[in-house]
Backbone bond lengths (Angstrom), bond angles and torsions (degrees), N, CA, C in turn:
res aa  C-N    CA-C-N  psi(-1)  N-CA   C-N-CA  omega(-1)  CA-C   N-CA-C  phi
1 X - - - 1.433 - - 1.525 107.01 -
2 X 1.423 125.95 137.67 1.338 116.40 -178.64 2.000 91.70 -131.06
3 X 1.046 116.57 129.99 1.345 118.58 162.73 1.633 135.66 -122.63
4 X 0.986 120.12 102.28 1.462 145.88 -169.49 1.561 121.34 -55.15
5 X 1.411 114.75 69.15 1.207 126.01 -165.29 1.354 125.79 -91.97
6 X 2.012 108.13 119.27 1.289 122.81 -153.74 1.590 97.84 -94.16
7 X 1.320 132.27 124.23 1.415 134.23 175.20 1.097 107.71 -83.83
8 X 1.503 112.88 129.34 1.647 111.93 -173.72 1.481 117.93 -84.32
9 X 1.448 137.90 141.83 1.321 159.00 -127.56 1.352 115.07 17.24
10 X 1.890 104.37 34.51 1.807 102.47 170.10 1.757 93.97 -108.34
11 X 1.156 115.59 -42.88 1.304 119.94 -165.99 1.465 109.89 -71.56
12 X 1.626 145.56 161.52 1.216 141.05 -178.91 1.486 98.89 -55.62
13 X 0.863 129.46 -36.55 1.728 126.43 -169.31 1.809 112.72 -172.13
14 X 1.386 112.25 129.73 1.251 98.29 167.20 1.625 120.49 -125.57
15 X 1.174 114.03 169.08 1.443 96.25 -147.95 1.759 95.59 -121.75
16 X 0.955 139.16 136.98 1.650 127.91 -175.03 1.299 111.81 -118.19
17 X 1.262 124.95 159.50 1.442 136.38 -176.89 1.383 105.89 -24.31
18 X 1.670 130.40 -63.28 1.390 149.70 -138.38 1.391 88.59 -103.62
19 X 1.383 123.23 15.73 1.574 104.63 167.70 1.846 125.31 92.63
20 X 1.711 95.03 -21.78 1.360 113.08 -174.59 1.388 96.95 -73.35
21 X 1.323 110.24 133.51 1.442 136.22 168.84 1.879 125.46 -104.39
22 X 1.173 96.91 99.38 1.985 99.71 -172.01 1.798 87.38 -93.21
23 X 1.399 100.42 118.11 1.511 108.63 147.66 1.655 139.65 -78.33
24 X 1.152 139.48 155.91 1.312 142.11 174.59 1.331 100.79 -19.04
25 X 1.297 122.88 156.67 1.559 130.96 157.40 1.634 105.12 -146.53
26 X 1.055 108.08 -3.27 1.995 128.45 -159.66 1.443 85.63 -70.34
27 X 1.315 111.94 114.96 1.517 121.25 171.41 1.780 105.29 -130.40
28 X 1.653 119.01 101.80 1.048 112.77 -173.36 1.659 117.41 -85.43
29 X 1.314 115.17 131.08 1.249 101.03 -174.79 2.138 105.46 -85.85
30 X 1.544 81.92 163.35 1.915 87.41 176.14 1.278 110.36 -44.53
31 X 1.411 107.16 135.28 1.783 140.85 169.50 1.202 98.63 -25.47
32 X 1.619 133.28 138.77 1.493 140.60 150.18 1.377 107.74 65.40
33 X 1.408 123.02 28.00 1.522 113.16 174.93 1.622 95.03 -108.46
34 X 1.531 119.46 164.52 1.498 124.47 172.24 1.355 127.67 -26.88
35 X 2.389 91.84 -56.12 1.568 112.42 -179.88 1.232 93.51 -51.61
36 X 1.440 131.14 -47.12 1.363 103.83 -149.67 1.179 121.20 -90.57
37 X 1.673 134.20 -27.84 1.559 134.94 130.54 1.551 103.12 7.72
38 X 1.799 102.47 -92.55 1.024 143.41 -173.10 2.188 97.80 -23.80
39 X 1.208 99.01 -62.69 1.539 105.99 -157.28 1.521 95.15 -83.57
40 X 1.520 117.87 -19.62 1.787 104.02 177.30 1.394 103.42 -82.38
41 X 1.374 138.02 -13.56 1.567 132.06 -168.70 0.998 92.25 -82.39
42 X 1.586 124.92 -50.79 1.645 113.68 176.95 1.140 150.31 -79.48
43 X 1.120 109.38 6.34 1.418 141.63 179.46 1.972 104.89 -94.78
44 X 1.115 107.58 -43.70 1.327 122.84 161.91 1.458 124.17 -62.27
45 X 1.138 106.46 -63.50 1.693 103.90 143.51 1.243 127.67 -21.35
46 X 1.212 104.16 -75.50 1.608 107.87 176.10 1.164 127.83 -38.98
47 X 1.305 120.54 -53.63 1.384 145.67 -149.65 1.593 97.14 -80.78
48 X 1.887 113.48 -35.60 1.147 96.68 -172.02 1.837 111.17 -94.94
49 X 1.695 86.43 -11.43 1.579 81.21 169.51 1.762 116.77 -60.99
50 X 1.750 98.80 -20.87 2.000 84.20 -172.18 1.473 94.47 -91.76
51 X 1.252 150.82 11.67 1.387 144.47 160.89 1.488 99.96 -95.02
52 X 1.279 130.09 -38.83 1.637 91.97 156.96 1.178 124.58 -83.48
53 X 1.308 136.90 -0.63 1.569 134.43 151.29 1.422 123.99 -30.78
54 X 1.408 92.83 -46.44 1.612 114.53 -174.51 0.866 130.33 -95.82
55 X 1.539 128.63 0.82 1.330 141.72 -161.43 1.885 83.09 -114.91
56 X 1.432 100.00 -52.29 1.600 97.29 -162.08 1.977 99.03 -67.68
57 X 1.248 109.29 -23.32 1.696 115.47 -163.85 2.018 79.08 -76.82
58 X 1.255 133.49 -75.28 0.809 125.74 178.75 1.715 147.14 -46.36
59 X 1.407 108.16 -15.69 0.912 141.78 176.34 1.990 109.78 -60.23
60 X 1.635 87.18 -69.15 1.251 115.61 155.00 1.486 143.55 -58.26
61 X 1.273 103.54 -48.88 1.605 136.76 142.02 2.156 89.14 51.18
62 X 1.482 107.58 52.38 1.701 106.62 -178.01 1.887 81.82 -107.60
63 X 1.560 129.86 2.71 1.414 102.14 -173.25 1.588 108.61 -85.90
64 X 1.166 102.36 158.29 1.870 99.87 172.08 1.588 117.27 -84.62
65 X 1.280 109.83 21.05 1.361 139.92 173.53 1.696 116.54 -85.41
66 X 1.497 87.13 -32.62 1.739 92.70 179.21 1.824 109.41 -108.19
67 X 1.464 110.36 118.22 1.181 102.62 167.81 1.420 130.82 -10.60
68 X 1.444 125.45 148.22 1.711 107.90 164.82 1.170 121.14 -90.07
69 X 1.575 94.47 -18.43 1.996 80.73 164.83 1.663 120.66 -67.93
70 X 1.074 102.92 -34.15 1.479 98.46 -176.34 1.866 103.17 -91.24
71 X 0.960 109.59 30.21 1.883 109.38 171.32 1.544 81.26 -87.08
72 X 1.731 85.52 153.69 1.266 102.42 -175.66 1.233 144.90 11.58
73 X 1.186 109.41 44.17 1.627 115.25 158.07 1.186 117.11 -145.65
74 X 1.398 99.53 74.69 1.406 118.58 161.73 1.114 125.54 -135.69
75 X 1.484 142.37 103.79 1.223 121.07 179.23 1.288 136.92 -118.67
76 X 1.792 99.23 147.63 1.482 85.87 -143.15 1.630 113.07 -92.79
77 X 1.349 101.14 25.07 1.496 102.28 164.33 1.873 129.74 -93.53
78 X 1.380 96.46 -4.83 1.232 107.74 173.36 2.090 105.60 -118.99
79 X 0.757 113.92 69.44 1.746 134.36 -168.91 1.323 98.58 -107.92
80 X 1.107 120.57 134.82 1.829 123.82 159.94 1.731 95.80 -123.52
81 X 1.074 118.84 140.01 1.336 138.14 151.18 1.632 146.31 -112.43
82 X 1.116 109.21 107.91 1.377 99.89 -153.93 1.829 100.66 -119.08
83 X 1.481 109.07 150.47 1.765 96.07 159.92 1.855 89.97 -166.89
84 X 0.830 118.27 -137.49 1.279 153.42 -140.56 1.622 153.16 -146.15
85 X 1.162 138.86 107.77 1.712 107.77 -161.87 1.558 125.49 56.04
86 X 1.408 89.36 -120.56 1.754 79.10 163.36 1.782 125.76 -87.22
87 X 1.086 85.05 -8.09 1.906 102.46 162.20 1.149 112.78 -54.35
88 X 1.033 120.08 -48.71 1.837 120.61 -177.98 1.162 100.38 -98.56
89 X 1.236 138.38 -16.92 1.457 105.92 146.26 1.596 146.69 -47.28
90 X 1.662 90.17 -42.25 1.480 100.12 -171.22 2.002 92.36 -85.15
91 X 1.150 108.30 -25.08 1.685 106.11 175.37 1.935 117.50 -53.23
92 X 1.452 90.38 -40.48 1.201 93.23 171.53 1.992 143.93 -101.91
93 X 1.787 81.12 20.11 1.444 100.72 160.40 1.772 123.49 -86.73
94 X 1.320 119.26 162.20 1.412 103.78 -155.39 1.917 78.65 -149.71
95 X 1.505 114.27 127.41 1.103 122.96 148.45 1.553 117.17 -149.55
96 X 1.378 116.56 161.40 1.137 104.88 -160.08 1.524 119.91 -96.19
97 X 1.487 131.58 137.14 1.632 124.58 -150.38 1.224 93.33 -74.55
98 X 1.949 108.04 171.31 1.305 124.77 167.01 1.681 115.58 -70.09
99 X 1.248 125.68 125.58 1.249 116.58 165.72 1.775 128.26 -125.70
């Protein structure tokens, strides 16, 4: 299973079940200044808080949000995560899921 996860106000727009649409808000500040330290740790943060959102939502997988084929069978001890830029940042954060 591979799932393609859009971070909301990082991506140009994301679009949700109910139709609601969150646009960009990602305002990077200039290269090597504090803000910008400052605004990539949290942004990284974020990002990995919504991959464990989804790992633990899937994990669990009781919402009617998640297919029924894919209810419960996922597990989230065998997970690879991979991305990029700030993708591999948040890939290479590690906390431990809800169980």
């Amino acid at each position: 299973m591979v799932i393609a996860l859009e971070h909301t106000y990082d991506a140009a727009a994301v679009v949700f079940p109910d139709g609601t649409v969150a646009p960009t808000q990602a305002r990077v500040p200039g290269p090597g200044t504090d803000e910008d330290v400052a605004f990539k740790t949290l942004w990284v943060g974020a990002r990995a808080a919504d991959v464990r959102f989804l790992l633990d939502t899937m994990a669990g997988a009781t919402s009617s949000r998640i297919p029924g084929i894919l209810a419960r069978h996922t597990d989230a001890a065998q997970v690879g995560v991979l991305g990029f830029s700030p993708g591999g940042g948040t890939a290479a954060e590690r906390a431990p899921l809800k169980r």
